[in-house]
C-alpha positions in Angstrom: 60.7 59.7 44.0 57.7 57.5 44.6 58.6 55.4 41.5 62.0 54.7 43.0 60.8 54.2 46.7 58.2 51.4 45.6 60.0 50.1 42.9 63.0 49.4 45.0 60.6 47.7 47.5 59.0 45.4 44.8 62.4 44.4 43.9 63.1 43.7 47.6 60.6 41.6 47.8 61.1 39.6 44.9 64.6 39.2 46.2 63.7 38.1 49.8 60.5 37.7 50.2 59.2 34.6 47.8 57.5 36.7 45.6 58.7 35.4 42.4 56.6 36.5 39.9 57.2 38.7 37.7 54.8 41.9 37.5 54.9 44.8 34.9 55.5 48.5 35.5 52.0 49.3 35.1 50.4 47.2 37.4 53.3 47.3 39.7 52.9 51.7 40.0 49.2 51.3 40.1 49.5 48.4 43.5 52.1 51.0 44.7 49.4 53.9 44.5 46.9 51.5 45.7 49.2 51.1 48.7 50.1 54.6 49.5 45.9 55.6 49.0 46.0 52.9 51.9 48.5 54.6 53.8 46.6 57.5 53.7 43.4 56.5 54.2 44.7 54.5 57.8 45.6 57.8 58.2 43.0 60.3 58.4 39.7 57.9 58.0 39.3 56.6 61.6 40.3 59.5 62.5 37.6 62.0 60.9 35.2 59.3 62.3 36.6 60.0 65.6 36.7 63.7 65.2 33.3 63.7 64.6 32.1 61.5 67.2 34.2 62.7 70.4 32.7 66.3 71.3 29.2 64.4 72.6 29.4 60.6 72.2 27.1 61.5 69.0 26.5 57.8 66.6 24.0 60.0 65.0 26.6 62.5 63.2 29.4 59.1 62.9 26.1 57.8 61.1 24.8 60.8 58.9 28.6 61.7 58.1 28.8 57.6 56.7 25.1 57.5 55.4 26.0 60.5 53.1 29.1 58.7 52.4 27.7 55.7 51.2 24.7 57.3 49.3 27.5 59.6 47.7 29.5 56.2 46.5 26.8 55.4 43.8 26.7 58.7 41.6 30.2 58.8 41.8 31.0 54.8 40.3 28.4 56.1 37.8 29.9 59.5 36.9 33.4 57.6 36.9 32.4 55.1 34.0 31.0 58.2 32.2 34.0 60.1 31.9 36.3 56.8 31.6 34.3 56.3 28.1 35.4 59.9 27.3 38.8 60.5 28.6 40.2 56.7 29.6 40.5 55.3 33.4 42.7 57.0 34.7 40.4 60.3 34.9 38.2 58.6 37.2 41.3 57.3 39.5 42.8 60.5 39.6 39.4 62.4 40.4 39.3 60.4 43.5 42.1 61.5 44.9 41.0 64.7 44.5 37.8 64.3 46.0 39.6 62.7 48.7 41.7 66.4 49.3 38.5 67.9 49.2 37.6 66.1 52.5 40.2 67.4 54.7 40.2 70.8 52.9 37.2 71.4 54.2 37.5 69.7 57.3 40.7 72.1 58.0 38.6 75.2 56.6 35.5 74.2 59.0 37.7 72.9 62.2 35.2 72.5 65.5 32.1 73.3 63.1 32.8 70.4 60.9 30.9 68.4 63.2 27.9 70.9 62.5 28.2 69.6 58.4 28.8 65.8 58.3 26.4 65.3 55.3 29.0 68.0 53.6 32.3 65.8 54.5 30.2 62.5 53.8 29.2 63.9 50.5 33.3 64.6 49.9 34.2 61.6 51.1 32.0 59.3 49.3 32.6 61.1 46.0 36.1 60.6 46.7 35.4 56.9 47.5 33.5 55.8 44.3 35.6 57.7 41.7 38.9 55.9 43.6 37.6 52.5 43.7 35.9 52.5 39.8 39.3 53.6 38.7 41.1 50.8 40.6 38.7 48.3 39.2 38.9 49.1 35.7 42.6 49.8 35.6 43.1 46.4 37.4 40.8 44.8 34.4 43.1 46.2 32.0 46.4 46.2 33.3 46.3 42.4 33.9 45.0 39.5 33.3 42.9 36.6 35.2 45.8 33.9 35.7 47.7 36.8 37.3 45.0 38.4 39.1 44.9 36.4 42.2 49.4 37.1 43.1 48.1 40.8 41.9 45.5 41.1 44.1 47.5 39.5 47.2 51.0 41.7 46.4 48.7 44.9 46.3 47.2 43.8 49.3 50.2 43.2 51.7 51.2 46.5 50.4 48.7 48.2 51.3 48.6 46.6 54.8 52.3 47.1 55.3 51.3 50.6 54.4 48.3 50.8 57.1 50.7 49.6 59.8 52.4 52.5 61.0 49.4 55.1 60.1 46.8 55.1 62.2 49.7 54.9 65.1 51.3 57.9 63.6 48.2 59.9 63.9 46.9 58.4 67.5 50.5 59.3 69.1 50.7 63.1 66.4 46.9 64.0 68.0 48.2 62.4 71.4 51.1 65.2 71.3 49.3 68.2 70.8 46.6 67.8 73.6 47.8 69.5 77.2 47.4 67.1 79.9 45.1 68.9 82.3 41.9 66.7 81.4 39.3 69.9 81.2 41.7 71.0 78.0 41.7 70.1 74.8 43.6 71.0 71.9 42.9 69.7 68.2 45.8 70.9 66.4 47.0 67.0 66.3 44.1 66.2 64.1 44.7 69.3 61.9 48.0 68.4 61.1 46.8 64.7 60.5 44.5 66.6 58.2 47.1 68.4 56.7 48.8 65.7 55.7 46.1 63.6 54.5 45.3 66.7 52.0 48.6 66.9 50.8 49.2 62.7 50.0 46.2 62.5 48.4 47.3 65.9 46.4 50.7 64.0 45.6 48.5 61.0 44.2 46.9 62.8 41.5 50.1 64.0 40.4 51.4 60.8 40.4 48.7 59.4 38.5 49.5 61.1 35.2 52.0 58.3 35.0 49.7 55.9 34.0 48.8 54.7 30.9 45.5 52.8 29.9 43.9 51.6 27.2 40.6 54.1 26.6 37.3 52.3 26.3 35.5 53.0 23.4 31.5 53.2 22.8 29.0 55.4 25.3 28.5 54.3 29.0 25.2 52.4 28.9 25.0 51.1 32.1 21.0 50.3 31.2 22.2 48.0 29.2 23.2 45.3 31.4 20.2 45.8 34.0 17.8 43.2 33.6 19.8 40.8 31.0 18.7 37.5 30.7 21.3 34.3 30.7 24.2 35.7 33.1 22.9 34.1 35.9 26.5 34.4 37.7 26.2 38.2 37.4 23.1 38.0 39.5 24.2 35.9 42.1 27.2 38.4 42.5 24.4 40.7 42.6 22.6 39.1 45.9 26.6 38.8 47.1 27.3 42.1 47.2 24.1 43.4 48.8 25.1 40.6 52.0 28.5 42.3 52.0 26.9 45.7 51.9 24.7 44.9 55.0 27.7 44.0 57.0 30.2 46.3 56.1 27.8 49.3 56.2 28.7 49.3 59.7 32.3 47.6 60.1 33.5 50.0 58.1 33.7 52.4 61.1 32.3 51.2 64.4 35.4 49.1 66.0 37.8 52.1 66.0 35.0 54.3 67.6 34.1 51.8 70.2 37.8 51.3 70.7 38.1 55.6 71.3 34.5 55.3 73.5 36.4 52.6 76.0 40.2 53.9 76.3 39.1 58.1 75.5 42.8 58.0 74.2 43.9 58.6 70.2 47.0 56.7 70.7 45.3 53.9 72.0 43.2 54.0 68.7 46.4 53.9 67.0 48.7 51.4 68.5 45.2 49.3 68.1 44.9 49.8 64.2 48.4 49.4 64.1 48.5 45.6 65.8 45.4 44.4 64.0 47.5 45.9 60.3 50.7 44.0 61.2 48.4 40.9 61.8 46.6 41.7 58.5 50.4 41.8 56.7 51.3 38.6 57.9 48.4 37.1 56.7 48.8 39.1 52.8 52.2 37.6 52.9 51.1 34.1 53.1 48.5 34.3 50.6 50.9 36.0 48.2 52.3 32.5 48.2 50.0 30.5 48.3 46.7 32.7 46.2 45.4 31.2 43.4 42.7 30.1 41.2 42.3 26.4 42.5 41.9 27.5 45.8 39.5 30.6 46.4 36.3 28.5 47.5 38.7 27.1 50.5 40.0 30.6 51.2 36.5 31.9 51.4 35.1 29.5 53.7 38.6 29.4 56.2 38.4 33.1 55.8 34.9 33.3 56.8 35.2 31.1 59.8 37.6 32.9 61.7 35.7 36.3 61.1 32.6 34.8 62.7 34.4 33.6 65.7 36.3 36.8 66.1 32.6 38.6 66.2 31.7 36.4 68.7 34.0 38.3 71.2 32.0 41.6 70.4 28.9 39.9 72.2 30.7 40.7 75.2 30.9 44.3 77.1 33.3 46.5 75.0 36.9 46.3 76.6 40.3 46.7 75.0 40.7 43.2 75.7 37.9 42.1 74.3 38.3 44.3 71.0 41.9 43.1 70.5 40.7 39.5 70.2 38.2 40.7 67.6 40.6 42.8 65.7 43.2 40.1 65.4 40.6 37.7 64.0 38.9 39.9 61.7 42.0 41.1 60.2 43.4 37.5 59.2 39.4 36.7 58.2 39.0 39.7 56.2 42.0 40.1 54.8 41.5 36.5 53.2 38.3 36.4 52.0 39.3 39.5 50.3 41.6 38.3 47.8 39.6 35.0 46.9 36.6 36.9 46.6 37.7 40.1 44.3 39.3 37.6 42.0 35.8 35.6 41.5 34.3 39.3 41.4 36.4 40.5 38.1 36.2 37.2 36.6 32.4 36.8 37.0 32.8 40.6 35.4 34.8 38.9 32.3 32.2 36.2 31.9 28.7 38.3 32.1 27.0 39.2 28.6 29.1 41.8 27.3 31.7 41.8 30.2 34.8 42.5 28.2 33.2 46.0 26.7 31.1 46.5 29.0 33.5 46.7 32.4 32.7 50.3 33.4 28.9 49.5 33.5 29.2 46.1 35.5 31.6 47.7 37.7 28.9 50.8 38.6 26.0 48.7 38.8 27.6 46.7 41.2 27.3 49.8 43.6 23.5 49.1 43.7 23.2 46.4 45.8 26.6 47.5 47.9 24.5 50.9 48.6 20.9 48.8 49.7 22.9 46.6 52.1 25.2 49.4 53.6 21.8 51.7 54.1 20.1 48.5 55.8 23.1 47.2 57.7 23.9 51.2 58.9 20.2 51.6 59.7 19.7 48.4 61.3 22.6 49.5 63.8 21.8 53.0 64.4 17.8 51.7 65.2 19.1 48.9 68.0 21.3 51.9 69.4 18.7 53.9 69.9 15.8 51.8 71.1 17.5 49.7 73.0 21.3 51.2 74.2 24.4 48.9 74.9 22.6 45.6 75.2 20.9 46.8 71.3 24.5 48.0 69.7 26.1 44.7 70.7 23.3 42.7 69.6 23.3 44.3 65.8 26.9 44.2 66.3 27.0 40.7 66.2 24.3 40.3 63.7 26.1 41.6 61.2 29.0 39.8 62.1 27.6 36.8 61.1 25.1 38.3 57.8 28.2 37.9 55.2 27.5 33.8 55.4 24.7 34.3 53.0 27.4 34.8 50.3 27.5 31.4 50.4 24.0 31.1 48.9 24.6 33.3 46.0 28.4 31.9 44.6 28.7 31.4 40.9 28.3 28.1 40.4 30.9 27.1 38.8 32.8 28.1 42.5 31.0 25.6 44.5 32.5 22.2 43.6 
């Protein structure tokens, strides 16, 4: 049924939408999954954040719940290239989405204690995260190739924000419904059945998944071996790249849709909010679908970069809606750009590096290493301004961060400055 459903939509857009490429069957199912992960995700991530977060106006347990999270990431990218040497990549994607389950099993099993266990959930979540994500990578290194990589990467990207456009506002308006409207009640069965649901479409991905097929590395996972190599300069650079994007998105991972939740006290709010600054993020995937490609990722980045920076700006200001709606338009057409030009000089500085064609799964779990420094600093940073210093100290690292993914700039291979 899923086959049919996103097959039918890839020939739609094909058909109507520009996209005139031709893709095959495996990397078209795996952008699908990729999409409906993203669906799901929308779905049930801010909201868990949220969850957490709304009993005391705690950042301490949003921040040990992410901390875990992140900490959790590393072991798992790790443990995923180990068993993708064994048993192929797909193991590795499909154990994600279990992981993933796990999360909301337990959530739904601990209900108004969870908030008593977020290193437990974070621990979940992040193992859920890193075998995902090391999946995706290696199956997008094998399943195609680096002329096609960039209209890849930009169709499995305006899927997945088509597919993030209508989720978070389902869940805001599902958790909206179940809560009585005398204000000294509350009622969480909304975010249990947003739960629920998450549980069960993360379930329905792992089935899915066995419809795959991959090419199965072959040799042990040695990811010693690439640590410390002389003569792949590029690699390190990427290196220094990924620990800038770490420190910002350590905390941008989570703290708009909280601060939106803090100012309106309303989950639909949260939602219809996602839900604008996704359909922005779509437009902006559909354009670079056309337009993507090798020739021009440095201009992407820089354009891309821009308009987050000025969209950060607006966070300087006193948290209103107003103000956060300027800053999530922005920094969905910023992000959502730099991301494609980016991933595709990410896997092809991967291709180029000593070894990079057999050694993938090790340059794809390394990686996670400077990701984990930045997102401990960047998280820690935050969470110290908060604390000494209040509003005036959560806006100030706010827009700090903003601004720290620049320094990419400095550390581009070179062959991607001219």
């Amino acid at each position: 049924m899923l086959d049919l459903i996103f097959g039918n939509f890839y020939r739609f857009m094909r058909r109507h939408l520009g996209s005139g490429r031709p893709m095959g069957d495996q990397p078209r199912a795996l952008a699908a999954m990729s999409g409906l992960y993203e669906f799901n995700f929308a779905l049930s991530s801010v909201f868990i954040n949220i969850f957490l977060f709304r009993d005391k106006d705690d950042w301490s347990v949003v921040g040990a719940y992410n901390l875990t999270q992140y900490v959790a990431i590393v072991p798992a990218f790790f443990a995923g290239g180990y068993l993708a040497r064994r048993f192929g990549h797909v193991l590795s994607f499909r154990l994600g989405f279990l992981f993933n389950a796990l999360v909301f099993f337990m959530a739904l099993l601990l209900r108004e204690g969870a908030v008593h266990h977020p290193h437990l959930l974070g621990t979940l979540a992040g193992l859920g995260i890193g075998f995902y994500y090391l999946g995706l990578h290696s199956l997008t290194l094998d399943l195609t190739r680096s002329t096609e990589r960039d209209h890849f990467l930009s169709y499995q990207l305006f899927l997945a924000s088509i597919s993030r456009i209508l989720a978070p506002a389902l869940a805001g308006w599902t958790i909206r419904s179940f809560k009585p409207h005398e204000a000294s009640e509350t009622s969480l069965l909304g975010y249990y059945l947003v739960f629920a649901v998450a549980m069960t479409l993360y379930s329905a991905l792992a089935y899915w998944s066995f419809t795959l097929k991959a090419s199965r590395p072959v040799g042990p996972f040695e990811p010693m071996k690439i640590v410390g190599v002389k003569g792949n300069a590029d690699w390190d650079r990427m290196m220094w790249s990924q620990f800038i994007l770490g420190v910002r998105n350590g905390v941008f991972w989570f703290v708009v849709p909280v601060l939106v939740y803090q100012v309106a006290r309303n989950e639909g709010v949260v939602g219809n909010f996602s839900m604008a600054a996704n359909l922005v993020a779509v437009v902006t995937s559909y354009v670079l679908a056309r337009w993507a490609h090798e020739g021009n990722r440095l201009t992407g980045l820089w354009v891309s970069s821009l308009i987050t920076c000025l969209g950060v700006c607006f966070l300087g200001f006193k948290a209103g809606i107003l103000v956060l709606a300027a800053f999530a338009i922005l920094n969905a057409v910023g992000v959502t750009w730099f991301q494609v030009p980016f991933g595709a000089i990410f896997f092809k500085v991967v291709e180029g590096a000593k070894e990079g064609k057999r050694r993938r799964l090790e340059y794809l779990a390394v990686r996670e290493i400077p990701l984990l420094i930045g997102r401990l600093l960047g998280l820690g940073f935050f969470l110290f301004a908060y604390f000494r210093f209040g509003e005036v100290g959560l806006r100030a690292a706010i827009v700090t961060l903003g601004f720290s993914h620049l320094g990419v700039f400095l550390f581009l291979p070179k062959g991607k400055r001219a």
